[in-house]
N, C-alpha and C positions, 0 to 999 in steps of 0.2 A: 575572569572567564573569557575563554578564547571565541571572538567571531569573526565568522570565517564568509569569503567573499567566494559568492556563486555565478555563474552566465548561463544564459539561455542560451542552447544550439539550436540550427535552422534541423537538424536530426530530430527523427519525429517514431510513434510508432502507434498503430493503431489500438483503438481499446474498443471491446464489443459490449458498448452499454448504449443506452437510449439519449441520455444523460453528458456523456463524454464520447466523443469521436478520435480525433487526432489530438496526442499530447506531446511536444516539445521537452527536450532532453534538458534540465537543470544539473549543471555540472560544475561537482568546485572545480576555484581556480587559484584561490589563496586562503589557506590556512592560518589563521591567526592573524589576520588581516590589520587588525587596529594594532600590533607588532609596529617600533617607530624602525625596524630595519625593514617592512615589507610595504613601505608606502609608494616605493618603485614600481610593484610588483603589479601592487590595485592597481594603480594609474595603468597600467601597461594591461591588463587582462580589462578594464573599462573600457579603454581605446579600441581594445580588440571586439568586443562585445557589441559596439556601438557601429563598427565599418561591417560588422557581418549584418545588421538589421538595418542599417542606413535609408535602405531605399524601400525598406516594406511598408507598404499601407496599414499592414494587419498585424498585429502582436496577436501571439496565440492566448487562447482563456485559458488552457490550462496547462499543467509543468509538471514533470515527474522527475522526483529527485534520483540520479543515478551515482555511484560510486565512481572510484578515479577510473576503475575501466573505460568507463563512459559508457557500457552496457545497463540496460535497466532489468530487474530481478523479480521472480513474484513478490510482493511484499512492499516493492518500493513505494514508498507516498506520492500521493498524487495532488498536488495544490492548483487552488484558482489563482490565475498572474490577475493583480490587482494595477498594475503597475503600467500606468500609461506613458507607449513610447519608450520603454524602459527596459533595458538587454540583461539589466544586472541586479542582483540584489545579496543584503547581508541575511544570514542567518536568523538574526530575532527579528527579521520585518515580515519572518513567513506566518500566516497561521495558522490552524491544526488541518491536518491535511482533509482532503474534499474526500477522498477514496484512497485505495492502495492497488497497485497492479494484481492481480490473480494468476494463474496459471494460462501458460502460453499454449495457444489453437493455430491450427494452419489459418486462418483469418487474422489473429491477432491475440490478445491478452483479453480475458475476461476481468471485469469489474470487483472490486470486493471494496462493500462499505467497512468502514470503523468498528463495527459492532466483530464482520467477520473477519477484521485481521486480528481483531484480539482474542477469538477463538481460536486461530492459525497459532499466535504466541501461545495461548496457553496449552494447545497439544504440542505444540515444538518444544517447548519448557517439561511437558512433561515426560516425553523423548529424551530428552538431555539428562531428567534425573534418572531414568532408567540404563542410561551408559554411561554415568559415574562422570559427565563432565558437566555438571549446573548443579550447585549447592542450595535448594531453598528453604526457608525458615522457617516453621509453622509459629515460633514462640521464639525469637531472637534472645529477647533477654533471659529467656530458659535456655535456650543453647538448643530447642528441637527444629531437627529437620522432617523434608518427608523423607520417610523408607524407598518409596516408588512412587512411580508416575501415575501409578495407576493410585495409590491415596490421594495425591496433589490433584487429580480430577476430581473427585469422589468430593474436596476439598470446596473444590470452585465450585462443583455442580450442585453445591448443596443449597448455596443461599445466591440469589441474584445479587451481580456485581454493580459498581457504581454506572459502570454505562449500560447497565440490563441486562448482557450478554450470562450466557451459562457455557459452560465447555462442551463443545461439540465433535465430534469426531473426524478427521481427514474425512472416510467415509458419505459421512451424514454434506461434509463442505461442498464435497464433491458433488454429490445429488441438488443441491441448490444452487451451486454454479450453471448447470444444466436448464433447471427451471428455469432460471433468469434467462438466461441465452436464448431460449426455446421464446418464452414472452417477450421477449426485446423485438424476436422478429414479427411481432404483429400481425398485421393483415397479411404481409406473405407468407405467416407458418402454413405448410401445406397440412393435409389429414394427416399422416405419418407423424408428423412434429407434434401437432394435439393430441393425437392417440399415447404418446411417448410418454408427453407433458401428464396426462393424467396417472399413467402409471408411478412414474416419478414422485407426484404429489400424493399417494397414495403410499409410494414408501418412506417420503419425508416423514407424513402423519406416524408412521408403525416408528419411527424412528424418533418421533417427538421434537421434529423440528424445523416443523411447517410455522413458519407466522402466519 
């Protein structure tokens, strides 16, 4: 099994939760790392890892994994850096992520816990079977798939999943993204923002998905 060697960049981007502020850029740097031809490579992206945080007092708490762009994406996971004094780390020393990035505000990225990126996959999943490019299986060793995206909902939203999640609609995401945002600013929410917030939570309930 291939693991792969990642560095923290001093590149940061803000998140609007209560919970997470500023998160540090997690970025590979060697593919298949324990490779006996890429031992050059670690050594050489460690060094570099280690003269970029050299002089900092502070490691960041928290990390978001980004692709080789170095750009971070809605969806991307978001870990706590466990890792004292420490620029680098392997793949299986991460563990399951703390959150995931959300959709981008002129302020920054909104928050989405675990529960609601795996309502994000499951309408993304269902999306996919609807334009013929994501095959999924209702009965593998019967050889059935879903018809549509809209069964594969119907599917999920029938019985509560292992992390309690039911499928939720873009829509329905959308309006609780909002709530949160609107709560996070606490005592600064003006009347306009609580007037908002109630409506809001008012079409969560009609929509069935208020916690």
């Amino acid at each position: 099994m291939s693991v792969d060697l990642y560095v923290v960049k001093r590149r940061s981007v803000e998140v609007l939760s209560l919970h997470v502020k500023t998160v540090r850029f997690l970025q590979p740097a060697v593919e298949n790392a324990l490779a006996q031809d890429s031992q050059m490579l670690v050594e050489a992206a460690v060094r570099s890892a280690r003269r970029e945080w050299e002089e900092s007092e502070e490691f960041p708490q928290f990390v978001v994994q980004v692709g080789k762009s170095g750009f971070p994406e809605p969806g991307a996971p978001i870990f706590k850096w466990p890792f004292f004094k420490r620029s680098y780390c392997f793949d299986h020393e991460l563990a399951a992520p703390f959150g995931y990035l959300g959709e981008r505000g002129v302020r920054g990225y909104r928050f989405r816990t675990p529960v609601e990126q795996a309502c994000v996959n499951i309408s993304e999943t269902a999306r996919r079977i609807d334009e013929g490019s994501a095959t999924v299986y209702k009965d593998f060793w019967q050889g059935e798939v879903f018809a549509s995206g809209e069964e594969f909902l119907r599917a999920r939203g029938q019985g509560v999943q292992p992390s309690g999640e039911k499928a939720v609609s873009p829509r329905a995401l959308k309006i609780l993204d909002l709530i949160r945002f609107i709560q996070e600013k606490g005592k600064s929410a003006s009347p306009a923002d609580l007037h908002f917030l109630g409506s809001l939570r008012e079409k969560a309930a009609q929509l069935g998905c208020l916690c």
